[in-house]
C-alpha positions in Angstrom: 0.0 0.0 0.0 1.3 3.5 -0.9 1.4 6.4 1.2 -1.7 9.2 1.1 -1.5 12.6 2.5 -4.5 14.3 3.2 -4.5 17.8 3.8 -0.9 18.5 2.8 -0.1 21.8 1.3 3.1 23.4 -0.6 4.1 26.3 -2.9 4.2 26.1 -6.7 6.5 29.1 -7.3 7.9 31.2 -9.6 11.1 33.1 -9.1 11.6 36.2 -11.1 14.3 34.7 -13.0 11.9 32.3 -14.7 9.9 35.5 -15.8 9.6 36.3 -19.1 9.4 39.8 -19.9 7.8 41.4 -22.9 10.8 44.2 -23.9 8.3 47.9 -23.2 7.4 47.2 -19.7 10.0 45.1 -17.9 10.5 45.3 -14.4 14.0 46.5 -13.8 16.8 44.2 -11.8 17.9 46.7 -9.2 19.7 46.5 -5.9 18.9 45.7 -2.5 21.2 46.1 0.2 19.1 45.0 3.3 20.2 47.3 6.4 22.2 49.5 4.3 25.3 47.5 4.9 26.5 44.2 3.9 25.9 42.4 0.6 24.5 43.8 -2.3 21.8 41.7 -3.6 19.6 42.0 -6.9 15.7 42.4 -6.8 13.2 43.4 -9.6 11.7 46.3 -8.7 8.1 46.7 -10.4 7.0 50.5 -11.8 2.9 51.0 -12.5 2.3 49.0 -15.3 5.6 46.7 -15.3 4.9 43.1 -16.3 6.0 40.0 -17.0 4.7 36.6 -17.9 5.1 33.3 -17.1 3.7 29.3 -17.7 3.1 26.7 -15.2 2.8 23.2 -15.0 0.3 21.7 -12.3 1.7 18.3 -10.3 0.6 15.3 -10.3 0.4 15.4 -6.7 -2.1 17.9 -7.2 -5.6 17.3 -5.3 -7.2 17.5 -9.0 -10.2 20.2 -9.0 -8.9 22.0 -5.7 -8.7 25.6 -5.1 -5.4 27.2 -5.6 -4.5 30.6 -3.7 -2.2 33.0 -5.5 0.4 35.3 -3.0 2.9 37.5 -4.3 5.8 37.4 -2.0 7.5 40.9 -2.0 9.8 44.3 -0.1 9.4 47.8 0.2 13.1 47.7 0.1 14.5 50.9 2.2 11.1 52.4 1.2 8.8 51.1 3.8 8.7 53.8 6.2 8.8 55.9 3.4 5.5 54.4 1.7 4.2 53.3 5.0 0.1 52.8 4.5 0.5 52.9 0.7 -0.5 50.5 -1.6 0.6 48.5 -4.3 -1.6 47.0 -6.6 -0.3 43.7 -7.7 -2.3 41.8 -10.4 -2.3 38.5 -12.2 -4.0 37.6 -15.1 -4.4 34.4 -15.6 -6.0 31.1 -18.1 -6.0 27.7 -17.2 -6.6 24.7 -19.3 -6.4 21.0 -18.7 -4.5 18.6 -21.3 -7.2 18.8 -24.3 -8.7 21.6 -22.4 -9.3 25.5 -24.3 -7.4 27.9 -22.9 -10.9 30.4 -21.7 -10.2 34.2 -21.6 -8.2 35.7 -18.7 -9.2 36.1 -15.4 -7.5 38.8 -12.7 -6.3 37.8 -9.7 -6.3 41.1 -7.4 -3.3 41.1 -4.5 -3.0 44.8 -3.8 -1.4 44.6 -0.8 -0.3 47.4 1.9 3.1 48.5 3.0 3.1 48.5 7.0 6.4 51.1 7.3 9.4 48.9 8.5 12.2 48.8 5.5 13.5 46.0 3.8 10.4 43.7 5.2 9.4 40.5 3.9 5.7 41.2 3.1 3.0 39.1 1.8 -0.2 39.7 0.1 -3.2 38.6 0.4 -4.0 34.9 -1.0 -6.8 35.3 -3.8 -8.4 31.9 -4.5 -8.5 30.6 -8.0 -11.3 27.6 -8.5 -10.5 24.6 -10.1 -13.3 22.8 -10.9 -12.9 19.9 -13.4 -9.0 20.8 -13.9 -6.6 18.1 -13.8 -2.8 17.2 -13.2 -0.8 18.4 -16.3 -2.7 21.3 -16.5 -1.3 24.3 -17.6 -1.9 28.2 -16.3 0.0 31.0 -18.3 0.5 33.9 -16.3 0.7 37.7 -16.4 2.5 39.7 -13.6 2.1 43.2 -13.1 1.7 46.2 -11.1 -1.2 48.2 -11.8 -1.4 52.0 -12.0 -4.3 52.3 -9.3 -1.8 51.8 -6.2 -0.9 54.8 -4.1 2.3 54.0 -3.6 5.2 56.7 -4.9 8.4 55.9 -5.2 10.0 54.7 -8.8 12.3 53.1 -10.4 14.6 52.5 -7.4 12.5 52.7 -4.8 9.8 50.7 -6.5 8.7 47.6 -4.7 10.3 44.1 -5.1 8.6 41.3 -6.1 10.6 38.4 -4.7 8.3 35.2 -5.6 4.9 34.4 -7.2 3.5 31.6 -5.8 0.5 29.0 -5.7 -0.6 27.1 -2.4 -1.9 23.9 -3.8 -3.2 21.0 -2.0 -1.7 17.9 -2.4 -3.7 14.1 -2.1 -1.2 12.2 -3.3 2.7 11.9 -3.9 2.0 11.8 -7.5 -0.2 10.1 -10.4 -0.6 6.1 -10.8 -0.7 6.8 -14.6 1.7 9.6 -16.7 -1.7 11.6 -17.4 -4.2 10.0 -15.3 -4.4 10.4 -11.1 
């Protein structure tokens, strides 16, 4: 008999470096020096209307037809005190189709988050849930990433906010599929 877990939950991320970006609205790599002192690491830093796009793969461990919640992981940088009670209005469009599914028009998850003043925090938005009804292992989602212009938040360029991760809390029934295609 094989192992089942019930009620087990991970991440399916995406890093910014598996982004791709479209050329007229990229997000720019930028520094981040956390503290002011010490290394000097590399962040993109999202303007109003920056984007970038990615596709993802759904496990086979997958619960198949469970609700996934989307979370942008993110910093203010040096800017949270600075922006302190300002928002930033993260956005992801997104379709979803199973294997021999249609791709249906895009749907917007909303994750406008606010900053709570302390610098260089690790800040996390609110999870928006994406229903999954009749979707399957192997299916695919492509993704767009942006930052909307409705946000209050006003620093630029360098003192834009960070996105660090996007990621999807999925629910997992199984350690994987008794078939290639089939759970």
């Amino acid at each position: 008999m094989g192992y089942t877990p019930k009620g087990v939950w991970d991440d399916l991320r995406i890093v910014p470096g598996a982004f791709s970006f479209p050329g007229s609205a990229d997000p720019a790599l930028r520094d981040f020096q956390p503290g002011g002192t010490g290394a000097v690491f590399k962040i993109y830093k999202f303007n109003p209307s920056d984007e970038a796009f990615a596709t993802i793969q759904v496990p086979h461990a997958w619960k198949e037809g469970s609700t996934v919640s989307v979370h942008i992981h993110w910093t203010p940088g040096d800017r949270g005190a600075a922006e302190d009670g300002k928002t930033v209005a993260w956005k992801c469009d997104y379709s979803w189709a199973s294997i021999n599914g249609v791709f249906l028009a895009s749907s917007t998850a909303d994750m406008t988050d606010t900053c709570n003043g302390i610098d260089d925090r690790h800040e996390l938005t609110p999870e928006i849930d994406i229903v999954a009804t009749g979707k399957k292992i192997s299916s695919m989602l492509m993704l767009r990433i942006y930052r909307d212009t409705g946000d209050t938040w006003a620093g630029t360029g360098a003192q834009a906010p960070a996105l660090l991760e996007l990621d999807f809390h999925i629910e997992h029934d199984s350690l994987g599929s008794v078939q290639k295609l089939i759970k």
